[in-house]
C-alpha positions as CSV (number, residue, x, y, z in Angstrom):
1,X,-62.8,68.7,74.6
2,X,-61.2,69.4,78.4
3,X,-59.1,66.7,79.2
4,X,-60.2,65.0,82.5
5,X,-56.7,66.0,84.0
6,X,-57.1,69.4,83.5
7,X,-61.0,69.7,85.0
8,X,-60.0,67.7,87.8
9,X,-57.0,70.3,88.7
10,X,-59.1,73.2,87.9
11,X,-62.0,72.0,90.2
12,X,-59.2,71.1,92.6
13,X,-57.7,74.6,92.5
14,X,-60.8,76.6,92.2
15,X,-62.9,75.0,95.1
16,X,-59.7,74.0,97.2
17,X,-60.5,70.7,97.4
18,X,-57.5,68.7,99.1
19,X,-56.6,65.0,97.9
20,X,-57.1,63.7,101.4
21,X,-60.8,63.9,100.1
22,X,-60.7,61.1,97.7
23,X,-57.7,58.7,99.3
24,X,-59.1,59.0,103.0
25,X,-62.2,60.7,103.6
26,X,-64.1,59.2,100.7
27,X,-63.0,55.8,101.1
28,X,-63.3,55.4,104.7
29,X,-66.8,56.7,104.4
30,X,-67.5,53.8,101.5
31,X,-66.0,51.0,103.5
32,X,-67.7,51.7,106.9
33,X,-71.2,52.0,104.0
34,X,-70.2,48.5,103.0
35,X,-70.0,47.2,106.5
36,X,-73.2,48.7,107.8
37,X,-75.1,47.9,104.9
38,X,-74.0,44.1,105.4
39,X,-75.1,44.7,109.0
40,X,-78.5,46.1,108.4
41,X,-79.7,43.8,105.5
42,X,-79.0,40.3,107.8
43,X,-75.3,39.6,107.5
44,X,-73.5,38.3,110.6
45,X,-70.4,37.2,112.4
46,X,-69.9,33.3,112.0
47,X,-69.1,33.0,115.7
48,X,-71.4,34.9,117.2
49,X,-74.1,33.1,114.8
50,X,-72.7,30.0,116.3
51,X,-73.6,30.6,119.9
52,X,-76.6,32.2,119.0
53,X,-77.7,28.9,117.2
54,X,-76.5,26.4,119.5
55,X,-79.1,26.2,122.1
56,X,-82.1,26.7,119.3
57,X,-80.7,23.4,117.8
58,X,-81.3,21.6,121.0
59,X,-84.7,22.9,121.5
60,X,-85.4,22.2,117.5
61,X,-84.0,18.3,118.1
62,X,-86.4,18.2,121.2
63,X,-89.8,19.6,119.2
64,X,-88.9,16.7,116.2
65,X,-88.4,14.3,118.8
66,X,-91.7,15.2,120.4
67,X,-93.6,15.3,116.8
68,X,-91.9,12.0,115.7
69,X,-93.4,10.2,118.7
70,X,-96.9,12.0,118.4
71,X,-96.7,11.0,114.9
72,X,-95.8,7.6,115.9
73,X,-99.0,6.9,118.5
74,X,-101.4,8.5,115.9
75,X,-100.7,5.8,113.1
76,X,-100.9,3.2,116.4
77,X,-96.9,2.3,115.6
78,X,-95.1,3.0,118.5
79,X,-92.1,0.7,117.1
80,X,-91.0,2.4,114.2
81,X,-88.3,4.3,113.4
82,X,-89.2,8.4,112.7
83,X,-86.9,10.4,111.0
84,X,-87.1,14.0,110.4
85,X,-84.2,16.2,108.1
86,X,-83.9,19.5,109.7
87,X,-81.9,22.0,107.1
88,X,-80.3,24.4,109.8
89,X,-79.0,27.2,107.2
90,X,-76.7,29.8,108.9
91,X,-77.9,32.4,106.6
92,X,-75.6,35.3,105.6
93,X,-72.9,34.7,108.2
94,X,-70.4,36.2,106.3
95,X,-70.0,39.5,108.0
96,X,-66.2,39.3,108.7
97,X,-65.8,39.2,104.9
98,X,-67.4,42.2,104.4
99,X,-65.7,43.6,106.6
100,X,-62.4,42.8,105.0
101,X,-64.0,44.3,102.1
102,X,-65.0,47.6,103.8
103,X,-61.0,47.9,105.1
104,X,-59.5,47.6,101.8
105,X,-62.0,49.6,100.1
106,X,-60.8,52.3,103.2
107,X,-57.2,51.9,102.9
108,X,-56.3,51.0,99.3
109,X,-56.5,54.4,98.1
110,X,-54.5,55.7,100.5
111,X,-51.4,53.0,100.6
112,X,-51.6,53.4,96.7
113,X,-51.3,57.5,96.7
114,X,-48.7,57.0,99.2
115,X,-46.7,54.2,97.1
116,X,-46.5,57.0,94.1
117,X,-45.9,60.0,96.3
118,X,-42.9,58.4,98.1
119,X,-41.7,57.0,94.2
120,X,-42.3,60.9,92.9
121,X,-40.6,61.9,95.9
122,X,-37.0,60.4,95.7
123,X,-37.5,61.3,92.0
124,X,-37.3,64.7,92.9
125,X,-34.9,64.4,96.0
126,X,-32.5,63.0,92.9
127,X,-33.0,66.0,90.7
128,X,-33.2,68.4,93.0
129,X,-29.9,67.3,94.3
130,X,-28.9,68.1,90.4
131,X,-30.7,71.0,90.0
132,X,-28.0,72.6,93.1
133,X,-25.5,71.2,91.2
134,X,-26.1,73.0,88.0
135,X,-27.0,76.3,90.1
136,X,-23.9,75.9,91.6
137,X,-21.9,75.9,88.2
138,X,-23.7,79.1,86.9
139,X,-23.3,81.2,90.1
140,X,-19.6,80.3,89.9
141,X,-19.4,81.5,86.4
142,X,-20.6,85.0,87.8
143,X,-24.1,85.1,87.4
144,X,-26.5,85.9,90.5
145,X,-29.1,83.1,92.2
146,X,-32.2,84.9,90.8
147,X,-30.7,84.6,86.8
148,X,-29.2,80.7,87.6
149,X,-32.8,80.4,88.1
150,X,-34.3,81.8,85.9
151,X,-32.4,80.1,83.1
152,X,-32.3,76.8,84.5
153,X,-36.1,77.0,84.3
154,X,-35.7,77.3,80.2
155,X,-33.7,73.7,80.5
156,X,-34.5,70.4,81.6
157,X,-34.4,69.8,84.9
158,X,-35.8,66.4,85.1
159,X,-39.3,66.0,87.4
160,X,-38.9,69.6,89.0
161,X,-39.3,71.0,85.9
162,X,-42.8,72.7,86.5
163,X,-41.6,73.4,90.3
164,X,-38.8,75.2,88.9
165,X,-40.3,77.2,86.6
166,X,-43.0,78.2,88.8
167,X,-39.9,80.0,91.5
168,X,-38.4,81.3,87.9
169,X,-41.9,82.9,87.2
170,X,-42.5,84.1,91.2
171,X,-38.7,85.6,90.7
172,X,-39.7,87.5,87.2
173,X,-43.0,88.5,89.3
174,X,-39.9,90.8,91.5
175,X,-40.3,88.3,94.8
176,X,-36.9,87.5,96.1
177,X,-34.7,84.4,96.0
178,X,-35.6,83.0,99.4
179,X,-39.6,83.2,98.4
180,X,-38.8,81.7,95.4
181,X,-37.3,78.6,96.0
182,X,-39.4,78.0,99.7
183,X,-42.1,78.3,97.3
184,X,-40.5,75.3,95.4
185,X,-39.4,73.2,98.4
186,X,-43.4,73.5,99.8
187,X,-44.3,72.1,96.4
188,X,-41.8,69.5,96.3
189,X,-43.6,67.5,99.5
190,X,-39.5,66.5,100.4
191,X,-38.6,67.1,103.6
192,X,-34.8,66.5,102.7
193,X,-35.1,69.4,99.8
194,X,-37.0,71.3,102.1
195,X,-33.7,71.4,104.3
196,X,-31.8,72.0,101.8
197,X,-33.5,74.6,100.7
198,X,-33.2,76.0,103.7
199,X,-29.5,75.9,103.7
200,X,-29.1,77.2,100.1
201,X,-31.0,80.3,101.0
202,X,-28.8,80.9,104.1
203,X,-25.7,80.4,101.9
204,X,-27.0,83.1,99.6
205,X,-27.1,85.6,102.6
206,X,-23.4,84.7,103.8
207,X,-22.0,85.8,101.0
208,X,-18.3,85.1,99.7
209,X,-18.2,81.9,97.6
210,X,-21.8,81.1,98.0
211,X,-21.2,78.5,94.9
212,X,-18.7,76.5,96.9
213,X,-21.5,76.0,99.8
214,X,-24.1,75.3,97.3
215,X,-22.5,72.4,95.8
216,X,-20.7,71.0,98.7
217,X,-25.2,70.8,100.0
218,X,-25.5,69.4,96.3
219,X,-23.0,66.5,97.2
220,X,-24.2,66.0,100.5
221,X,-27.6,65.8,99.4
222,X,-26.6,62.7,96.9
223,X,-24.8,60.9,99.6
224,X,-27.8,61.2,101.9
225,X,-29.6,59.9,99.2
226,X,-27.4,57.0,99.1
227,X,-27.3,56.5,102.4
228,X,-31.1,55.8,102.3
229,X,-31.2,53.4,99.4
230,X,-28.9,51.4,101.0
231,X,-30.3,51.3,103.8
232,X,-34.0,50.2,102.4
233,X,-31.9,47.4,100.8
234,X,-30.6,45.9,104.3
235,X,-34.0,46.3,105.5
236,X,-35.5,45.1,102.4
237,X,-34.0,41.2,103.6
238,X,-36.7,42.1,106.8
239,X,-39.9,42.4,104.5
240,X,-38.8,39.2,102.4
241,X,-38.6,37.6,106.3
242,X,-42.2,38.7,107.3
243,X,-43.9,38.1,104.1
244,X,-42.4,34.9,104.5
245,X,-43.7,34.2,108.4
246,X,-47.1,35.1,107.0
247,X,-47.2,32.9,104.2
248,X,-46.0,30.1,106.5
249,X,-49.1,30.9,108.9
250,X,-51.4,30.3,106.3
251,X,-49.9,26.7,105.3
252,X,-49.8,25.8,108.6
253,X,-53.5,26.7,109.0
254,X,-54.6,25.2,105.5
255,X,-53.0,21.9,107.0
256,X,-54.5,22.0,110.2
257,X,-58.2,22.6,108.6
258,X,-57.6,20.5,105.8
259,X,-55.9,17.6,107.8
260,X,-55.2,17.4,111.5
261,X,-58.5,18.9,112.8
262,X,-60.8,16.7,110.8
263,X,-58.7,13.8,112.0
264,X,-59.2,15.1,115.0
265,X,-62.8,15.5,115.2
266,X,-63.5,12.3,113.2
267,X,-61.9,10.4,115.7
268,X,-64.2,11.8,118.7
269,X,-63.0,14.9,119.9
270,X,-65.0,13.5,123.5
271,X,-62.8,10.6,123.7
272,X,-59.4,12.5,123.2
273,X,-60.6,15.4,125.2
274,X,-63.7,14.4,127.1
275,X,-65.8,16.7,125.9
276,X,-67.7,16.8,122.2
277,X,-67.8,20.9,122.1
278,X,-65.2,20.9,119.9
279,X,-67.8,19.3,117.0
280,X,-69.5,22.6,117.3
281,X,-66.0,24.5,116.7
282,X,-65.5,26.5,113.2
283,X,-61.8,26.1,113.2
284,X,-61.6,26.9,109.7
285,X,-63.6,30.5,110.1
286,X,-61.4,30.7,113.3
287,X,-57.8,30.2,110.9
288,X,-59.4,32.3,108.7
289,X,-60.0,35.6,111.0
290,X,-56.3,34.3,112.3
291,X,-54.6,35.0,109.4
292,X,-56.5,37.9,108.0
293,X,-55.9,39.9,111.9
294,X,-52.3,39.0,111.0
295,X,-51.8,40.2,107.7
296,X,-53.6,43.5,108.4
297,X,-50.9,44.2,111.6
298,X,-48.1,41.8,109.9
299,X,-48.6,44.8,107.1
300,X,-48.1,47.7,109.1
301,X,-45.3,46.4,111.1
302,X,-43.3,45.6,107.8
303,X,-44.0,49.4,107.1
304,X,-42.6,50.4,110.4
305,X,-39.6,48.1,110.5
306,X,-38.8,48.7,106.5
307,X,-39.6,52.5,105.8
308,X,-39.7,53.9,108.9
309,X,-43.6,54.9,109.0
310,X,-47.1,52.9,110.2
311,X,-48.3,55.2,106.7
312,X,-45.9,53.2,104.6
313,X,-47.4,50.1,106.7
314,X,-50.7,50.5,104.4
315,X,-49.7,49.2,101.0
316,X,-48.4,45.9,102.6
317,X,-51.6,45.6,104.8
318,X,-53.3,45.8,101.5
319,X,-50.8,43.1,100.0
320,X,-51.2,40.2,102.9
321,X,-55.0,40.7,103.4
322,X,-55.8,40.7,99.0
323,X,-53.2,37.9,98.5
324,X,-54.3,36.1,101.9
325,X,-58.1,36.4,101.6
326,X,-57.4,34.9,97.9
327,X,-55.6,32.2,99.5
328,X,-58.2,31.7,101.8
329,X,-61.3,31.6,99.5
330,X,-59.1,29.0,97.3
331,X,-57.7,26.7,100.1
332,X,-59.2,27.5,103.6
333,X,-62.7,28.4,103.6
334,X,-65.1,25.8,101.8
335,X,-65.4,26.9,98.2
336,X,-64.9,30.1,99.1
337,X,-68.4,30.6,98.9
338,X,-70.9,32.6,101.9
339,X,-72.5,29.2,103.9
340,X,-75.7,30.4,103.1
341,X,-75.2,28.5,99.2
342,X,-75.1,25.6,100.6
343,X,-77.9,22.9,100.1
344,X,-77.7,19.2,102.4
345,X,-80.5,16.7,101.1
346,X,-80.8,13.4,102.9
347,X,-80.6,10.9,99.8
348,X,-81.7,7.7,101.2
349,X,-81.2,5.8,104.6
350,X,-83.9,7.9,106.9
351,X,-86.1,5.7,106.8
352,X,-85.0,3.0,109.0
353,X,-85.6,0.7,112.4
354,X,-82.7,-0.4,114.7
355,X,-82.3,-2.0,118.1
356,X,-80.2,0.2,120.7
357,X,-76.6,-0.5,120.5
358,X,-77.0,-2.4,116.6
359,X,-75.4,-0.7,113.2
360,X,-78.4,0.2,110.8
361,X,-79.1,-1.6,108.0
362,X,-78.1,0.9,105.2
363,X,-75.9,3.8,105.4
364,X,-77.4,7.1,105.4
365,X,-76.6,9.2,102.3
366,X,-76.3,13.0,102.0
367,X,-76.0,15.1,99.1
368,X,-74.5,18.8,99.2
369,X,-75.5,21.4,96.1
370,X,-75.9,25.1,96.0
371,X,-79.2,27.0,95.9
372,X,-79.4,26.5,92.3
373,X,-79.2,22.7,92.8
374,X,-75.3,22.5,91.1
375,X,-73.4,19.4,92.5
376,X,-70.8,20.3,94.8
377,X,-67.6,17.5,94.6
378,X,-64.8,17.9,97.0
379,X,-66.4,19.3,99.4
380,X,-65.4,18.5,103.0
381,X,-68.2,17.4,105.1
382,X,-68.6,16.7,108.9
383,X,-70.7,14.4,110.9
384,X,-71.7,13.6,114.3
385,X,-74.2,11.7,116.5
386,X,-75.9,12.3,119.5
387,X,-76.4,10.1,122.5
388,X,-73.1,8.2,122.5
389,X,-73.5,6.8,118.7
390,X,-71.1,6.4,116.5
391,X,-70.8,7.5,112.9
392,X,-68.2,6.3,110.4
393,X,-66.4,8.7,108.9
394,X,-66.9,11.5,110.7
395,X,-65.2,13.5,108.2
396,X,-65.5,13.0,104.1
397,X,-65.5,14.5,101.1
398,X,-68.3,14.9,98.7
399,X,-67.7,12.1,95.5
400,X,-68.0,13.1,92.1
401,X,-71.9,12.8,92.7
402,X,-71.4,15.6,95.6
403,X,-72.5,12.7,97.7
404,X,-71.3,11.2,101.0
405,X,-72.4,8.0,102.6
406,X,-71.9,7.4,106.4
407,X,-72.8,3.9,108.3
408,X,-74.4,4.8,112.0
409,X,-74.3,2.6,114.6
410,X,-76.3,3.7,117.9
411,X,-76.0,3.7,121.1
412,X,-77.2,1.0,124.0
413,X,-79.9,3.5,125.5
414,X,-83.2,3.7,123.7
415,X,-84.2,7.0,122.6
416,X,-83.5,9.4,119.9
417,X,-80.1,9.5,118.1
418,X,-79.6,12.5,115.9
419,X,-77.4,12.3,113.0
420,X,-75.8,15.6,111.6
421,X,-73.9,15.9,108.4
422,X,-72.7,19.7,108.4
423,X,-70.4,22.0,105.7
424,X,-69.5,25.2,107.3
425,X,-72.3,26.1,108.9
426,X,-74.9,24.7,107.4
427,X,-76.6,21.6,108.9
428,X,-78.5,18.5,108.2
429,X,-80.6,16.8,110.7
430,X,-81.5,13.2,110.9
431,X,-83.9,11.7,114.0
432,X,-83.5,8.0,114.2
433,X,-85.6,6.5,117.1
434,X,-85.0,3.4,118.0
435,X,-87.6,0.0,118.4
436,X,-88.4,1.1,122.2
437,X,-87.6,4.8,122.4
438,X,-91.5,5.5,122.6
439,X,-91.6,3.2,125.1
């Protein structure tokens, strides 16, 4: 049986097919699949969903206002109280993930080809700097550059081995010293040994004590070499600095989701700021596409700053957006779950009658599950009332039922007061009309 290795190479070498193929071409063309195909089968952006829903809730909360009191003149009762859940599903807004998935899938391949070519390349920047050494040693015991070689290709040379011995084969083949070992450098992929290469084969055409030359570029290839490891390890401190900075951004935004802003909002975002807009705000979704814009460019600038190159930029990209999303699924966004699981039943409590301006009777009890009607605890649920009511919390948790229980107080005009308990973006919808607001 063929090893896999060895048909992959030969495919490679008889139809010329270049790696770029599989660690850009191909992956690029699967991630931007991934993304359209999210596109095209209904998936959306969470914001854009957001405005496009906002004024269609208003016009829904006017029709159920308009059948509650139709409703409430047929049965001759215009003094009860009509109440009407609305389930407001924002279904498959959860394009931006996909489109996190569609970059990684693009760019993993890539930053992991490039993490092993730049490891296989200071491998062989090390023993090539070795290989000159030896070379040196058996031109200067009298024997020419094509025979050093030649017989260093029957030793071990460490990870040029193969590159070696293919210039040792080209040289029996009666092609010259230069072709030889440009031949090697072009396989080598190291533009250090491709310099000095370069300076070997000049050194061979000068004459005199060619040796001398060939290991003073063998010595001066190992310092170079140490010049550039310690340099990576000064800059290494920078990488440690920025991973830091990013992991700070995302505590800071899991305590302003998971604290501040739902103090914020539960406290009446129109008395702090005069305005109730903000209720409508997904700041979690907006930390969220915050810290995942940040990682991706966070990524390449550590690249830039620590190896010199936006390409090297790519595996740390992949780092912060896999270890951030993770983060993010865990901590951040609720349950880590696309809002279109989510399942808000009104439990009890929408069935009551109240005088403008009073607290009703019983609280108003919602219950969150998924579509396959699993509890959901410790989940954290918003709510809000229309028409200058108040609703106490604003902000909860789901208990160990996956229930929350809110007390609702309305407002001194009559009317409709709409009560809406709300994870992600998914909402509830509950219609109180008060004694006289048919009246």
């Amino acid at each position: 049986m063929i090893p896999l290795r060895e048909t992959i190479e030969t495919l490679v070498f008889k139809y010329n097919i270049r790696k770029e193929y599989f660690t850009i071409v191909l992956p690029v063309l699967l991630g931007l699949i991934i993304i359209i195909s999210a596109f095209l089968t209904g998936h959306t952006l969470t914001l854009a969903q957001q405005a496009s829903q906002q004024q269609p809730d208003q016009r829904q909360q006017e029709l159920d206002q308009l059948i509650q009191q139709m409703n409430g003149s047929d049965s001759g009762t215009n003094n009860t109280a009509a109440t009407t859940a609305s389930q407001q599903p924002a279904n498959q807004a959860d394009l931006d993930q996909y489109i996190i998935y569609g970059i990684l899938v693009a760019i993993t391949p890539y930053s992991i080809d490039r993490f092993f070519e730049k490891r296989r390349n200071k491998r062989y920047e090390e023993d090539f700097s070795q290989f000159l050494f030896k070379l040196s040693e058996m031109m200067r015991a009298g024997i020419d550059p094509i025979k050093s070689v030649i017989e260093l290709s029957k030793s071990n040379v460490g990870s040029i081995t193969p590159h070696v011995q293919s210039a040792a084969s080209m040289m029996l083949l009666g092609r010259s010293f230069e072709e030889g070992m440009r031949t090697m450098a072009t396989s080598l992929h190291s533009e250090m040994s491709s310099k000095y290469v370069d300076l070997v084969i000049q050194a061979s055409y000068m004459g005199g004590s060619v040796h001398d030359l060939i290991l003073k570029a063998s010595e001066d290839m190992r310092t170079m070499i140490m010049i550039n490891r310690e340099m990576e390890g000064n800059l290494q401190q920078y990488v440690y600095i920025l991973y830091l900075a990013q992991a700070i951004i995302v505590f800071i935004a899991y305590i302003l989701s998971a604290q501040l802003i739902p103090f914020v909002q539960g406290a009446g975002t129109s008395a702090i700021f005069g305005s109730a807009d903000l209720q409508n705000i997904n700041f979690t979704q907006s930390f969220f596409h915050l810290i995942m814009i940040n990682a991706a460019i966070g990524g390449i600038i550590v690249g830039k700053i620590s190896e010199g190159s936006i390409k090297d930029g790519f595996k740390h990209s992949v780092i912060l957006m896999s270890s951030c999303y993770m983060v993010c699924v865990l901590l951040i966004l609720p349950l880590g779950m696309p809002s279109n699981n989510y399942v808000i039943t009104v439990v009890s409590g929408d069935n009551q009658t109240a005088v403008p301006g009073m607290q009703l009777q019983n609280p108003i009890v919602f219950k969150l599950t998924d579509k396959s009607s699993n509890p959901l605890p410790g989940v954290d649920m918003q709510f809000n009332i229309t028409s200058g009511g108040i609703v106490d919390p604003a902000y909860d948790k789901t208990d160990n039922s996956s229930q929350v229980s809110v007390k609702v107080t309305l407002g001194s005009n009559p009317g409709d007061y709409t009560v809406t308990a709300k994870v992600g973006d998914v909402t509830q919808n509950v219609i109180i009309t008060t004694e006289n607001g048919g009246s």
